[in-house]
N, C-alpha and C positions, 0 to 999 in steps of 0.2 A: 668444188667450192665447199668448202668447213659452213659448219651452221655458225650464226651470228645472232647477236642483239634484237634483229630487226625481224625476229620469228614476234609480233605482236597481233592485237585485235585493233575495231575501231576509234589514192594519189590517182592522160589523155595520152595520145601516142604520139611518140616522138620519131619525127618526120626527117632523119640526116641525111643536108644533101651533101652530095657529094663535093661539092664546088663549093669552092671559098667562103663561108662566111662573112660579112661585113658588119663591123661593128658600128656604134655612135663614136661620135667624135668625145675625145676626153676632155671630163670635167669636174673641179673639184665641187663637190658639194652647192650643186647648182641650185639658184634660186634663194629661197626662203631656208634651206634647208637644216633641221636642226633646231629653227627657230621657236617651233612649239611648247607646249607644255611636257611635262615626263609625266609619262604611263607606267603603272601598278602592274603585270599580269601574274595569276596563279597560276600550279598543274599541277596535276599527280605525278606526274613524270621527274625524275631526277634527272642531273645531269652529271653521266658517270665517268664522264672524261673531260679534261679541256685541251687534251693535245689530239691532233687530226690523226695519230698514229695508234690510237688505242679506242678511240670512239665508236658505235656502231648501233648506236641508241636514238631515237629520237629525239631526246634531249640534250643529247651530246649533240649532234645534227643542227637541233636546233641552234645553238650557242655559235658552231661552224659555222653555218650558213649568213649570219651576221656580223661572224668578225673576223674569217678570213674570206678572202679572193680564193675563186676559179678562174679556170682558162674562160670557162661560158658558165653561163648559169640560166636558169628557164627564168624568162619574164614572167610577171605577173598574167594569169589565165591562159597561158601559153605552153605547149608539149614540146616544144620542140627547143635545144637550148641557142640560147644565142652568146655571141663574143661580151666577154668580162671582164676582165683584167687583161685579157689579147682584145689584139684591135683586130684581126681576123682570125679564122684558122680553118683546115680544110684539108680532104686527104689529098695526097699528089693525083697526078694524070691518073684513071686504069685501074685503079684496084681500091681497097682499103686495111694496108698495112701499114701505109708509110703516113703518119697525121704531123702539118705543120703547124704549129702558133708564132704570130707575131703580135708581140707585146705594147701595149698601149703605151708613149711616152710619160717619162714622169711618176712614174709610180712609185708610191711609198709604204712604207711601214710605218706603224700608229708610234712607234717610235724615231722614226724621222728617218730611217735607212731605206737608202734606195731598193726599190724590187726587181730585179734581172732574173736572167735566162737560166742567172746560175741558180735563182731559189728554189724557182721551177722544178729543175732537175733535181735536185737536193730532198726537195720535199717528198718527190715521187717515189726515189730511190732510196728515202727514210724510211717511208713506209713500208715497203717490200722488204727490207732488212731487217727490220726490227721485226714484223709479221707478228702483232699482238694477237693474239687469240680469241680478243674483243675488239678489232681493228679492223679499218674494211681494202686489205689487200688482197683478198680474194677478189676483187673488183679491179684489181692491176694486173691481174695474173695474165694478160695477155702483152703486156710490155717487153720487149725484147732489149730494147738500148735507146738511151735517151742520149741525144744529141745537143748543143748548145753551140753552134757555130759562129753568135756574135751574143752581147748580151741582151737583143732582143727580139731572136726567135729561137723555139723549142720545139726539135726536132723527135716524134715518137717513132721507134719501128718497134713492129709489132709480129708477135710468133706468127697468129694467125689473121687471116681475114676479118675485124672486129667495126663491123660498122653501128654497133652501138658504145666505140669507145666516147667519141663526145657528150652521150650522156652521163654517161662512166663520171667524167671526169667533170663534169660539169657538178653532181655529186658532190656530198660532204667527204668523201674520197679525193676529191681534188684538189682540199683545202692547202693553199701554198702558205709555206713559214721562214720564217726568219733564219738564214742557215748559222747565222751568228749568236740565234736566240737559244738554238734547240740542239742538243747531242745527235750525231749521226747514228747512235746506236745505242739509246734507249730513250724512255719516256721524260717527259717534261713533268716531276710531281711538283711545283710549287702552288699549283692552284692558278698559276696567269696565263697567259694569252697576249702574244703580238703576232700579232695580223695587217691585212691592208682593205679589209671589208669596212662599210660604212659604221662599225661602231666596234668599241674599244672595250676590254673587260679591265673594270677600274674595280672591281673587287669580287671572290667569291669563296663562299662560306656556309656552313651543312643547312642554312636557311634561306639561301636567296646570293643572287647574282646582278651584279650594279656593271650596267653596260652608257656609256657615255656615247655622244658622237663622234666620230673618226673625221678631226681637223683636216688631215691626209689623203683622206680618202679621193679616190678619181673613179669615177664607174657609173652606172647607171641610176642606181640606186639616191631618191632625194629623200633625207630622213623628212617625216613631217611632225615630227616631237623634238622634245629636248632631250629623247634619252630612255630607257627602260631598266625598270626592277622587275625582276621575273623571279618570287616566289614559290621555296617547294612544297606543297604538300604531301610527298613521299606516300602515296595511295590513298591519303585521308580523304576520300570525296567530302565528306559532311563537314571538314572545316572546309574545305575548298568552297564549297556551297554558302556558310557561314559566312566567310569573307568575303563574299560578293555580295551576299546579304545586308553586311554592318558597313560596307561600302572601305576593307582595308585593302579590296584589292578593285583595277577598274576593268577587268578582262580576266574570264578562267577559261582557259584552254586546256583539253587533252586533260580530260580525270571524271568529270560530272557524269554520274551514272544516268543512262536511257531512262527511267520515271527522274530524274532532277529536268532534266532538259524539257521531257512532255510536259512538265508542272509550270518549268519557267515560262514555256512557249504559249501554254493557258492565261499566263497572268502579264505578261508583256506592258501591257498602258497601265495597269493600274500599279506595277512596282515602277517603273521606268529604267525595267530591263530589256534590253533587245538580244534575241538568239539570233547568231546570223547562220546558216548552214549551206556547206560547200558541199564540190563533187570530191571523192576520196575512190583511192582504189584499194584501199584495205581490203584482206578478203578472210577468211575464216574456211579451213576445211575440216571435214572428217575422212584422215588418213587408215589406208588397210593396211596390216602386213601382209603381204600374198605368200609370207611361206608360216602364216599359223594352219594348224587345226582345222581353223574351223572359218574365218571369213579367206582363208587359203581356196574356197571353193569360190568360185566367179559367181554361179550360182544364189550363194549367199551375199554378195556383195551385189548382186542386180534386187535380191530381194529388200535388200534397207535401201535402195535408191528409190524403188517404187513406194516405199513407206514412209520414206520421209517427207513432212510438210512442212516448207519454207516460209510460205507466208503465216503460217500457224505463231514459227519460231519471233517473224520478223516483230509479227504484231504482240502479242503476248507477252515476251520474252525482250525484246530489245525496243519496243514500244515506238513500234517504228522508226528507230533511228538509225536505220538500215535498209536494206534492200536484196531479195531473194535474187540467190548467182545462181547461175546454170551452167557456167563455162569454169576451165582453168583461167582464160584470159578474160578478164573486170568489163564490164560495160564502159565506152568511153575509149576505150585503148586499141588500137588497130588491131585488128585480126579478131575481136571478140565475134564469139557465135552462139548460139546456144546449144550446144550439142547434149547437155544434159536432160535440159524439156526436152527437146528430140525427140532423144531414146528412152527416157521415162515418164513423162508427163510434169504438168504441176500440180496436181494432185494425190493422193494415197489410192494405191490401187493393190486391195489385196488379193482379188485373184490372179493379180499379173505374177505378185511376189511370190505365192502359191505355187504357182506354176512356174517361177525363177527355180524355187528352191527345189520340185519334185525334179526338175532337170537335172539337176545336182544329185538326186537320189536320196536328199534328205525328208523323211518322211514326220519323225518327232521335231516337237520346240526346238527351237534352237536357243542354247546356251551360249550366253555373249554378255561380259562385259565391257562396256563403253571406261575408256579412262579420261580421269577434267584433269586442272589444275588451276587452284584458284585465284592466284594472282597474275600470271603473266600476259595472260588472252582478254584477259579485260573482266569488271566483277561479275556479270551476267553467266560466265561460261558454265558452272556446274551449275544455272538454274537451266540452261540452254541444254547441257547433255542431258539430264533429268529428265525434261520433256523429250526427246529422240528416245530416250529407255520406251519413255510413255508410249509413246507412237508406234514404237516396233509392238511392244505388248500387249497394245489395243486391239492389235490384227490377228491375236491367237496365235502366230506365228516362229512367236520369239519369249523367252524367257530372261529378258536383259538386265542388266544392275549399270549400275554407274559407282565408278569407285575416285575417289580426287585424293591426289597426292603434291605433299609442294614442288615447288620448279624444280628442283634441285634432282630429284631423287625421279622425280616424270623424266626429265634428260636423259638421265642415266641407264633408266628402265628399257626406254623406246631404241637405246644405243645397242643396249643385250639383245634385245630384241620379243623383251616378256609384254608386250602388247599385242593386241590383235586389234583392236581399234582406237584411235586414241584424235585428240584436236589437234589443230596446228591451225595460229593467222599468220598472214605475212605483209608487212608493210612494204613496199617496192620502194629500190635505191634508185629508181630514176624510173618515168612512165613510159614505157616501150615494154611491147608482149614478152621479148627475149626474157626480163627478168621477171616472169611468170612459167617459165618453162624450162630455161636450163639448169635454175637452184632446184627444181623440181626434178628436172628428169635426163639431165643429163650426167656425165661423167663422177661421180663423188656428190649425190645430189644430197642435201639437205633434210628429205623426208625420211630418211633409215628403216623405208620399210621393205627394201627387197626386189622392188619392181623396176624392172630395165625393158626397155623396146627398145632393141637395135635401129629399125628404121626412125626413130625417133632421134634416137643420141649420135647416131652415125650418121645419119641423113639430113632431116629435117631440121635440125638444132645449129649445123656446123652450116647448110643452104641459108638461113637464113642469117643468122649471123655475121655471112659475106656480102650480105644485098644490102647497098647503099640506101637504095630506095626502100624505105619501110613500106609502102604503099603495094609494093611489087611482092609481097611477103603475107598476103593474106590467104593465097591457097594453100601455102604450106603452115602457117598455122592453124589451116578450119582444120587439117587434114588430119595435124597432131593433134585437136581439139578431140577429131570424132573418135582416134584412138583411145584416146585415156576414157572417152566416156564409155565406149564400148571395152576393155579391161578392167574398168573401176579400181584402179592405185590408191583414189581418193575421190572424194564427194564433194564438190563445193556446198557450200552452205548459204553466206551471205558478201554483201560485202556492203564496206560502212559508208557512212557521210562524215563529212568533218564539223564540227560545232565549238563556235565560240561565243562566248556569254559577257554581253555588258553590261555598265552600268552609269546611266552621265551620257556624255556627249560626247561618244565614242565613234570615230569614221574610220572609214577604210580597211574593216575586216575582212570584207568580202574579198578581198584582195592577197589574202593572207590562207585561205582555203580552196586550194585548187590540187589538181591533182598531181604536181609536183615534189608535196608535203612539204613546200621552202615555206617556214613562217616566217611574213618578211616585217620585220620591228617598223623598216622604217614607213610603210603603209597607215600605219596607224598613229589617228592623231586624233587628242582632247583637247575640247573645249571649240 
C-alpha cells in the first residue's frame, strides 16, 4: 500500500458478518428533513479534492462522506458498517472473496439521473484506473472483477480473502459517481460534485464550500438543517478561534489547538460555548529505522521505550486532549492490548534503559536526533518531540536534538532513508485493527523504515484478513501486537479525541464524533 493523505495527528471495531446485510427500507428525505436552519462550520483542514478519485484527506472525506452514496456506511456511534445505497449486501456461502450488493430501489443523482449497477462499477473501476497518487485505490487493491448482472446488484470478486472489504467500501473509497458526470480516465477539475448522498455541492471556492440538501436523496440519513457552509481556515487556528469568538462561524472542527480547547472547556457557561468531545482512533507514533547506526540496535530502541513518559506528553504538551497508547491497535478497536505497558512500563525507568542499552554494548551517550515536522501532525508536534529529546537527556543516557523540517522534504528524507528516528500519526480509513497493521507492517508498508517480520506479513496479516468474524481475530492480533512491542519498529505515543466547538443552539455534535471519522452534516441542527 503507497503512503497517503491520511498519514495525520488528532476513529470502534468493525464487526463483518458474514451473512447478508439488511438494510432500512427506502426513503426519500424522511420526516422533517432539511427543514432547519443552515449551519456556519470552520476547520484548519482544506478540502484538497472534490472528485472521490483523487481525494485522500480528511477534508476531502469529509465533503465525500456528505454528498456521495456508499454501498454501507457506519451509522452514527456504530463500528460496524451497515447497507446505504444497497438494500443489502453480504459475501456468498463459505468464504470471503465473492461480495454481493443489491441496490435500493429508486435511486438518484442530485442531478436527477438514475443510480444503477452500472455506476457502481464505473466508480470503482475509475478509481483503480486512474490510481491518483492522492487517491484511495490502494484501498481497492484487493478487487479482482466487478460484475453487474442486472442494474440492481454489484457483483465483487476478489484476489484475495478480504473480509474487511465492506469497511473498505463503506469508506470515502466507496464514493459512487455519475458515469455520465465524470471521465473514466482522469480527474474531475471544475470544482463540483454530483453525487446521491444527503447533500448537494452548490458551490466551492479557496474560502468555503455551500452544501445544500439533496431533494433526491433516499438513504438513511435525515438532514436536520437547511444546509451547511463549511469554512477554510487553511491551518490558521487563531482566526478559527476568532471566528467562533465573533460568532461568523456556529461549529469549528478539526484545527483548534489543545490550550484553545482546555481554555474554551474552562469558560463554557460564561461565553455560551459548548466543547463536545468524542472517541477518535487517531494515533501518533515514533517510528525507527532498524537499519540506522544507531537505533539499528534493539537495544537502543528498548532504552527510549523505558524513557519515554506518555502521560508527561498527554498532559503538558496536548493538554489533555489525548490519551497515552501503548498498543499498535487504539483503544476501542478489537484486538487492542497493551503490549507496550507490558513490556516497559508507564513510567521512565532508567535503570531498565541502562541496562537495555549495556545489552547492546553501548557504554557512552548515545547520539540521536529525533526529526518533527511542523505542519502535518498537528501544531503541538515539535513542542511534543522537544520534550521526548528532554526525557531521553534527563536520564544521562542520551545526547538528543530535535531537528523539524517541512512536509515536503520530511517525505522525502524518511523515503532515502536519512532518518533514524522520526513521527508518523495515522488517521484510520475505516475502524477495524487490519487498518492499524497491514499499512504498518505488511507488504509495501507505509512506515519506510525497514522493518519486516515474516510471521507477521505472511502469517498473521493474510489470517486475519480472511476471518469474517472480527471477534474470532483477537489472538492473532495480541500476538502481532506483542511482536512489534518486543522488536520496537515503532513506539506508540498517544492517541487523540475528536472536538468540536459551538456556539448558540447547537445539537447533535455528539453524533458527528465517533470513531468512524464520518462528520455527519446532517446531525446537526440550530436553533
Amino acid at each position: 500500500m503507497k503512503a497517503h493523505n491520511k498519514w495525520l495527528t488528532a476513529p470502534l471495531a468493525a464487526g463483518v458478518a458474514a451473512a447478508l446485510l439488511s438494510g432500512c427500507g427506502s426513503e426519500k428525505n424522511g420526516g422533517d428533513a432539511g427543514a432547519g436552519n443552515a449551519v456556519v462550520v470552520g476547520m484548519s483542514d482544506e478540502v484538497l479534492a472534490t472528485d472521490p478519485a483523487a481525494g485522500y484527506d480528511p477534508g476531502s472525506w469529509l465533503l465525500f462522506n456528505n454528498v456521495f452514496q456508499s454501498l454501507l456506511s457506519f451509522p452514527k456511534g456504530a463500528s460496524s458498517p451497515e447497507p446505504e445505497a444497497a438494500e443489502k449486501c453480504g459475501f456468498a456461502q463459505g468464504g470471503s472473496t465473492v461480495y454481493r450488493c443489491t441496490l435500493r430501489s429508486g435511486l438518484k443523482f442530485s442531478n436527477g439521473n438514475p443510480l444503477t449497477s452500472k455506476d457502481v462499477k464505473y466508480s470503482f473501476e475509475r478509481a483503480m484506473k486512474i490510481n491518483d497518487e492522492s487517491g484511495p485505490a490502494p484501498l481497492l487493491s484487493t478487487i479482482a472483477s466487478i460484475e453487474t448482472p442486472d442494474d440492481q446488484t454489484v457483483v465483487f470478486k476478489l484476489k484475495v480473502p478480504d473480509a474487511t472489504f465492506p469497511s473498505k467500501i463503506a469508506s470515502g473509497a466507496g464514493s459512487i459517481v455519475d458515469h455520465r458526470e465524470y471521465s473514466a480516465d482522469g480527474l474531475r477539475t471544475d470544482d463540483k460534485a454530483v453525487g446521491s448522498g444527503p447533500y448537494k455541492l452548490e458551490s466551492f471556492d479557496d474560502g468555503q464550500a455551500v452544501f445544500a440538501v439533496n431533494s433526491e436523496y433516499r438513504g438513511n440519513a435525515k438532514p436536520k438543517n437547511g444546509g451547511i457552509t463549511l469554512k477554510f481556515f487553511k491551518g490558521d487556528r487563531k482566526a478559527l478561534s476568532d471566528a467562533l469568538g465573533k460568532g461568523d462561524i456556529d461549529v469549528a472542527y478539526r484545527g483548534l489547538a489543545a490550550g484553545d480547547i482546555a481554555t474554551l472547556q474552562g469558560s463554557e457557561d460564561a461565553k455560551g460555548i459548548s466543547v463536545m468531545e468524542g472517541t477518535s482512533a487517531e494515533v501518533q507514533h515514533l517510528v525507527f529505522n532498524v537499519k540506522d547506526p544507531v537505533v539499528g540496535k534493539l537495544g537502543v530502541r528498548k532504552a527510549i521505550a523505558h524513557l519515554v513518559d506518555r502521560d508527561a506528553l498527554v498532559q503538558h504538551v496536548h493538554r489533555s486532549t489525548a490519551s497515552p497508547l501503548y498498543s499498535i491497535v487504539p483503544a476501542g478497536v478489537v484486538g487492542h492490548n497493551t503490549a507496550f505497558f507490558d513490556a516497559y512500563g508507564g513510567r521512565p525507568n532508567v535503570d531498565k534503559a541502562r541496562k537495555a542499552l549495556r545489552s547492546a554494548g553501548v557504554k557512552d551517550k548515545v547520539k540521536l536526533t529525533l526529526w518533527s515536522t511542523p505542519s502535518r501532525y498537528g501544531p503541538a508536534t515539535d513542542e511534543e518531540i522537544t520534550a521526548i529529546v528532554g526525557q531521553l537527556n534527563k536520564s544521562g543516557l542520551f545526547d538528543a536534538t530535535m531537528k523539524s523540517v517541512p512536509i515536503e522534504q520530511y517525505e522525502k528524507d524518511i523515503k532515502a532513508g536519512k532518518y533514524g528516528v522520526y513521527v508518523k500519526g495515522w488517521v484510520p480509513d475505516y475502524p477495524d485493527p487490519d487498518n492499524f497493521t497491514q499499512p504498518f507492517f505488511g507488504e509495501g508498508n507505509v512506515l519506510a523504515n525497514n522493518y519486516e517480520n515474516p510471521t507477521i506479513s505472511k502469517t498473521l496479516i493474510p489470517r486475519t484478513s480472511a476471518t469474517a468474524d472480527r471477534s474470532t481475530t483477537e489472538k492473532d492480533f495480541a500476538d502481532l501486537q506483542n511482536i512489534v512491542a518486543e522488536e520496537l519498529p515503532l513506539l506508540p505515543l498517544w492517541q487523540g479525541k475528536q472536538y468540536a466547538v459551538a456556539r448558540g443552539n447547537i445539537t447533535g455534535l455528539e453524533w458527528t464524533l465517533d470513531a468512524s471519522t464520518v462528520f455527519r452534516f446532517w446531525e446537526i441542527k440550530k436553533g
